[in-house]
Z-matrix of the N, CA and C atoms (Angstrom, degrees):
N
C 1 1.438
C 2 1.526 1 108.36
N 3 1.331 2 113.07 1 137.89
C 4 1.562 3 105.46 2 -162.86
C 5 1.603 4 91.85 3 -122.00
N 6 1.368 5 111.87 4 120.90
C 7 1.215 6 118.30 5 -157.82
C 8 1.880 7 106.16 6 -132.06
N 9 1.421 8 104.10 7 110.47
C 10 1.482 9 121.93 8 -164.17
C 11 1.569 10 101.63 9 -84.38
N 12 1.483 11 100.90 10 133.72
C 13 1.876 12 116.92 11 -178.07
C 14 1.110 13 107.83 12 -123.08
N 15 1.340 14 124.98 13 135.96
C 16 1.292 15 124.94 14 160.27
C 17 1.556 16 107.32 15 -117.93
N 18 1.337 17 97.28 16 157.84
C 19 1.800 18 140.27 17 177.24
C 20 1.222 19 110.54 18 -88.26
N 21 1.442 20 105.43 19 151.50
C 22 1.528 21 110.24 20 177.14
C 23 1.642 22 97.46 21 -102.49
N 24 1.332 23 92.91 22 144.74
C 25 1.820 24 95.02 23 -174.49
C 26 1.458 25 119.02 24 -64.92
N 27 1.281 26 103.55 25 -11.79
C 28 1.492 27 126.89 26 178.81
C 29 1.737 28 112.82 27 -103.65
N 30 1.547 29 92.85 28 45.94
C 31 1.667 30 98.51 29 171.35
C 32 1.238 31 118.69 30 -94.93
N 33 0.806 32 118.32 31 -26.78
C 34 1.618 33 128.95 32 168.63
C 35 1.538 34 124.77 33 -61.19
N 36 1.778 35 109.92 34 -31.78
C 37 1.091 36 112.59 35 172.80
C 38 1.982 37 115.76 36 -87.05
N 39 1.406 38 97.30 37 -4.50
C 40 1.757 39 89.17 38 173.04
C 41 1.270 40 104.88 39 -110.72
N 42 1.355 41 116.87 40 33.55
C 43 1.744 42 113.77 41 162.25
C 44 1.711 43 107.23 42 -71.30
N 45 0.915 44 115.79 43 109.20
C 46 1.642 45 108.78 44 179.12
C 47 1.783 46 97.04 45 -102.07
N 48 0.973 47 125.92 46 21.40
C 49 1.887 48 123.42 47 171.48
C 50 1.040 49 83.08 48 -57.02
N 51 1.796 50 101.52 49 152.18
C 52 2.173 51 125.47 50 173.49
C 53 2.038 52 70.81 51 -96.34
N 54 1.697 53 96.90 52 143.47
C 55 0.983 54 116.82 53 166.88
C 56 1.250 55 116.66 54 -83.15
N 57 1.619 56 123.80 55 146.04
C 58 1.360 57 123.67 56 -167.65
C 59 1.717 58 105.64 57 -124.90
N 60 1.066 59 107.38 58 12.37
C 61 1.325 60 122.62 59 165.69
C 62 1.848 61 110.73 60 128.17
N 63 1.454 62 131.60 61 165.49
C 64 1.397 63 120.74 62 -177.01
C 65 0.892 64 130.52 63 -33.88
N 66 1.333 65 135.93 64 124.35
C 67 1.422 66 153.21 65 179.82
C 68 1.710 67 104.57 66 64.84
N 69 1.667 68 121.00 67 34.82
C 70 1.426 69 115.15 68 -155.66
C 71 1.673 70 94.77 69 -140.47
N 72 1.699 71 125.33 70 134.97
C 73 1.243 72 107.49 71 171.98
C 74 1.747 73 106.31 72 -130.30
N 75 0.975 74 125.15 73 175.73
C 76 1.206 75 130.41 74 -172.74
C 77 2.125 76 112.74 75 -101.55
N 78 1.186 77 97.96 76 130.30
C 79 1.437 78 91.45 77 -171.87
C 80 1.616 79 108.88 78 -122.76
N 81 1.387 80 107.30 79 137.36
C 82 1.687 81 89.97 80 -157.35
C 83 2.221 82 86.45 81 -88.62
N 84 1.409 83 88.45 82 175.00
C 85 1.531 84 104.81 83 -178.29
C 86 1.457 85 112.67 84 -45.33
N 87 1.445 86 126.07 85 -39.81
C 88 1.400 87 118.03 86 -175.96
C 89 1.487 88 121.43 87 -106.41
N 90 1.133 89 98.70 88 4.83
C 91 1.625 90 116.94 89 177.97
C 92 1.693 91 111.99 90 -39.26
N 93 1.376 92 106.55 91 119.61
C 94 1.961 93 117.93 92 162.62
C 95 0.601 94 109.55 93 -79.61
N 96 1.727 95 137.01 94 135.93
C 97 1.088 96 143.09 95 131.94
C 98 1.505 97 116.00 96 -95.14
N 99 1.539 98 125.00 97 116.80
C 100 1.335 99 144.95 98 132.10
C 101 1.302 100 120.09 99 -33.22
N 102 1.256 101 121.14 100 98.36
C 103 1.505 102 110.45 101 160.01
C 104 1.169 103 131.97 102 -146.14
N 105 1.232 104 114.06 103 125.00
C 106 1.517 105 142.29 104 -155.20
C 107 1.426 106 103.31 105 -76.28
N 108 1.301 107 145.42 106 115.92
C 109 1.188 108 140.47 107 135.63
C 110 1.370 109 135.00 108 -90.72
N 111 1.401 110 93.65 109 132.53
C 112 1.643 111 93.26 110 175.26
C 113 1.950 112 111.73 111 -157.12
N 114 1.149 113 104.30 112 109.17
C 115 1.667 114 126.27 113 168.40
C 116 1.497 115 85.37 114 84.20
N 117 1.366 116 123.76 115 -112.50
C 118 1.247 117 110.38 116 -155.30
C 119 2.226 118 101.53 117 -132.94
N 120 1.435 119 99.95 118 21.30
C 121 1.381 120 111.67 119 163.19
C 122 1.241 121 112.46 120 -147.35
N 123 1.437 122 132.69 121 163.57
C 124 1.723 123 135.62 122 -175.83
C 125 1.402 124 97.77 123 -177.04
N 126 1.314 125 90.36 124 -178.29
C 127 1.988 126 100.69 125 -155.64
C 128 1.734 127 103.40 126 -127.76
N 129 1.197 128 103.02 127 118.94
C 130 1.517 129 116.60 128 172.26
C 131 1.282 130 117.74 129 -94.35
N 132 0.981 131 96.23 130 104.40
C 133 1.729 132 112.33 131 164.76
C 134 1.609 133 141.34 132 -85.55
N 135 1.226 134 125.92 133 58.38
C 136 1.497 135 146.05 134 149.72
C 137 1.875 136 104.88 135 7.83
N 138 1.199 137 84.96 136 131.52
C 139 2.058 138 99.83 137 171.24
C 140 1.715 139 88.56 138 -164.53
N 141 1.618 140 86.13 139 126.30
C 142 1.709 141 83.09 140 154.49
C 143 1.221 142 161.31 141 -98.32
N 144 1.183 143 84.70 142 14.15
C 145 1.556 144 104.11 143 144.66
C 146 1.607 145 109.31 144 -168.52
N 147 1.405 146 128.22 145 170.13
C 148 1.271 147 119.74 146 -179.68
C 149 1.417 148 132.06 147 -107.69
N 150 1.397 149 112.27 148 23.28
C 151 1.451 150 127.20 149 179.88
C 152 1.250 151 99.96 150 -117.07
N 153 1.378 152 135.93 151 -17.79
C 154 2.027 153 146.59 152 150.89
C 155 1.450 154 92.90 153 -47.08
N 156 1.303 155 107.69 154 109.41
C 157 1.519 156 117.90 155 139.46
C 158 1.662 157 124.15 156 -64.45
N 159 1.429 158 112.23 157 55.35
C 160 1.263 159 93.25 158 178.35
C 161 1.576 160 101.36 159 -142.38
N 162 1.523 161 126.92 160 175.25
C 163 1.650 162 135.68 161 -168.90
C 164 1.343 163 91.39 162 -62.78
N 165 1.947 164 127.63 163 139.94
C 166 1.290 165 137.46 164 148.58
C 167 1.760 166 111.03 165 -33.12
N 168 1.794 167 91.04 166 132.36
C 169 1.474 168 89.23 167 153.02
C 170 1.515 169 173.27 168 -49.67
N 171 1.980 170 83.50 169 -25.39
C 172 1.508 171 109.56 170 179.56
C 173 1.900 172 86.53 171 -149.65
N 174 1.199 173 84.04 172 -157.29
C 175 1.429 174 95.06 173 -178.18
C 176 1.932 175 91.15 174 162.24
N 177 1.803 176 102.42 175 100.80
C 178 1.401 177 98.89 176 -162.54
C 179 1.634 178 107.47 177 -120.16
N 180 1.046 179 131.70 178 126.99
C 181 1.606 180 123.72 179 165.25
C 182 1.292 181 130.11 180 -32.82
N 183 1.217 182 151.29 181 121.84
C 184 1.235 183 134.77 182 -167.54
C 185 1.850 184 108.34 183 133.77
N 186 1.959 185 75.27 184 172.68
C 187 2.024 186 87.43 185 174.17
C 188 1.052 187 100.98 186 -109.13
N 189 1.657 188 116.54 187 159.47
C 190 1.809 189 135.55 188 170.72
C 191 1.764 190 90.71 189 -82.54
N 192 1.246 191 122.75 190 140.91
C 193 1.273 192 138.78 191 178.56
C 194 1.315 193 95.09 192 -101.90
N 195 1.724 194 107.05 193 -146.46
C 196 1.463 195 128.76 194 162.51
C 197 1.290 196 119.96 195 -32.67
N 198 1.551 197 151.75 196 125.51
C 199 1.308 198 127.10 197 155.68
C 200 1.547 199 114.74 198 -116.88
N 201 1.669 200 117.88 199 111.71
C 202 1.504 201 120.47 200 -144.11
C 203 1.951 202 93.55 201 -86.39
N 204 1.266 203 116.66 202 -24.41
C 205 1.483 204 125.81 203 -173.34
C 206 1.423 205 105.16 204 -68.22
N 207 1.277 206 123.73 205 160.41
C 208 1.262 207 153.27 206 -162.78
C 209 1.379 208 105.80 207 -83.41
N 210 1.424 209 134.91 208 95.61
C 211 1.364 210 146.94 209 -130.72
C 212 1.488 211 127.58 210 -148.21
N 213 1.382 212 113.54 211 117.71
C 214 1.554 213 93.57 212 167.01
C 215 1.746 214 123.61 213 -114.31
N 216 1.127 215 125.73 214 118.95
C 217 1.337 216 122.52 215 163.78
C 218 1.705 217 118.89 216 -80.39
N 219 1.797 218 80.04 217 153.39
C 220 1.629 219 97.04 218 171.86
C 221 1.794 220 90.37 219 -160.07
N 222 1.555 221 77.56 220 126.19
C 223 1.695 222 114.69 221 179.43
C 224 1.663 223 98.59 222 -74.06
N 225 1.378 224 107.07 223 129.11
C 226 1.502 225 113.37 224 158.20
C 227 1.652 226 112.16 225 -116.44
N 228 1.677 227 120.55 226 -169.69
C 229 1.355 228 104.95 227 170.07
C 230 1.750 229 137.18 228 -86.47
N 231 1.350 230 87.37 229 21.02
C 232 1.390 231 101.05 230 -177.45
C 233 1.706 232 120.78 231 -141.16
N 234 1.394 233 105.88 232 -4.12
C 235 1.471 234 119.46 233 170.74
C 236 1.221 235 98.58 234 -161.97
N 237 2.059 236 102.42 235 -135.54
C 238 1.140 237 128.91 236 -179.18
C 239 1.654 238 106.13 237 -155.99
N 240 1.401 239 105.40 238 158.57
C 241 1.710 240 104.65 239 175.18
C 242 1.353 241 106.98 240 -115.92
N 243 1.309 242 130.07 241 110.57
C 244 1.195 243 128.77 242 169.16
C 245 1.608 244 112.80 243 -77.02
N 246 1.851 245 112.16 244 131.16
C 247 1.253 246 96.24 245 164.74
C 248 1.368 247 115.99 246 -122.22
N 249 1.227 248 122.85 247 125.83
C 250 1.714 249 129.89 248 179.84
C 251 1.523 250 127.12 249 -35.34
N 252 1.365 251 137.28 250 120.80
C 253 1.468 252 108.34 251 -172.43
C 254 1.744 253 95.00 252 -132.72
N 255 1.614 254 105.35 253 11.15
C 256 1.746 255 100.95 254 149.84
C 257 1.529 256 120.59 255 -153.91
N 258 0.946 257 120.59 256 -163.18
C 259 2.069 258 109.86 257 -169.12
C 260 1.938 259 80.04 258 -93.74
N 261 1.633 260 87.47 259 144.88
C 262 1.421 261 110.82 260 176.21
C 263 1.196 262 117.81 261 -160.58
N 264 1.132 263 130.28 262 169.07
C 265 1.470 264 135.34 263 -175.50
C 266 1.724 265 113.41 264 -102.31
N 267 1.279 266 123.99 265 144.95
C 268 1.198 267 134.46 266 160.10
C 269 1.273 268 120.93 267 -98.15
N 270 1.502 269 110.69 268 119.85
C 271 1.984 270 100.27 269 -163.12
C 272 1.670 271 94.53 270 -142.64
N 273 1.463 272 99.53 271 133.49
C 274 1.408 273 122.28 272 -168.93
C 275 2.166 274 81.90 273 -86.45
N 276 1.768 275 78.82 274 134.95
C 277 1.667 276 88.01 275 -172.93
C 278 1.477 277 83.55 276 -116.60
N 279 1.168 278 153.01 277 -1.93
C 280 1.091 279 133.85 278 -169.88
C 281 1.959 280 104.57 279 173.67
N 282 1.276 281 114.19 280 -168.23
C 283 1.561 282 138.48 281 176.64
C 284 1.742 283 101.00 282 -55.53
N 285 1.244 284 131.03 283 68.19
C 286 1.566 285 131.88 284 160.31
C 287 1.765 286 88.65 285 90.38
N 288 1.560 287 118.84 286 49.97
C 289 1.613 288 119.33 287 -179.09
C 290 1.649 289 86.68 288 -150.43
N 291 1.805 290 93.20 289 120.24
C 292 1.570 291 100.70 290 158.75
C 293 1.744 292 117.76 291 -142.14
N 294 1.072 293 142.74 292 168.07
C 295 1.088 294 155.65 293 -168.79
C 296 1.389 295 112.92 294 -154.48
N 297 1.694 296 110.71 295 143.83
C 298 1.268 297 115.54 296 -171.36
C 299 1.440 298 108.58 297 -101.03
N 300 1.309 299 128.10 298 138.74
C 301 1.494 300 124.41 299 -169.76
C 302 1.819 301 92.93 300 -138.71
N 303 1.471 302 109.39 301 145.06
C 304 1.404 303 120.88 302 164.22
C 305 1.793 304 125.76 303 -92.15
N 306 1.065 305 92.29 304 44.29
C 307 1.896 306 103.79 305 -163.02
C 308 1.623 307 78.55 306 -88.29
N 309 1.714 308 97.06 307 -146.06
C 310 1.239 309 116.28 308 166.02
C 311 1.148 310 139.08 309 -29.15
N 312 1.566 311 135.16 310 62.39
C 313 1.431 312 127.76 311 172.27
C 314 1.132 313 130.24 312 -81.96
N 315 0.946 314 114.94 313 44.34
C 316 1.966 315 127.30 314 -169.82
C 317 1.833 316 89.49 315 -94.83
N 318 1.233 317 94.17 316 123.24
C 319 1.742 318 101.23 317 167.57
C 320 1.526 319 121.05 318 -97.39
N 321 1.360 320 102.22 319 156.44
C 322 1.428 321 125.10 320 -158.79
C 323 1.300 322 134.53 321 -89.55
């Protein structure tokens, strides 16, 4: 079933990630990522952690690439949920392309 989502054009402005330097965000240790795939773009959805009852942090256009941090997945029928199991960075590698790396997490 191919099932169409829309974004608020104002997604960019409810990214609340602490910046970790250009094009770089900071992800705390237990942080979810939601991510939606579909054809060859999908929508990641940020929480910082997943036992917080509270609204995601970002909510960004795009695919999850590489994720170099210490990680567990679980496949659903429409993505996967990544859950964080140390502090890492979220870094836009390109046009709606990011990957999570454990380098530099010093915030900005």
């Amino acid at each position: 079933m191919d099932i169409d989502f829309t974004v608020r054009s104002d997604a960019l402005s409810m990214n609340r990630l602490v910046r970790a330097g250009e094009q770089r965000w900071h992800l705390p240790r237990h942080a979810h990522i939601v991510v939606y795939d579909r054809d060859d773009d999908g929508l990641l959805t940020i929480y910082d952690c997943g036992a917080a009852q509270k609204p995601p942090s970002a909510q960004l256009l795009g695919t999850l690439g590489r994720i170099e941090a210490r990680h567990e997945v679980i496949d659903n029928p429409t993505g996967r949920v990544v859950t964080l199991r140390e502090e890492s960075t979220l870094v836009a590698t390109g046009e709606r392309r990011y990957r999570i790396t454990t380098g530099d997490t010093r915030r900005v």
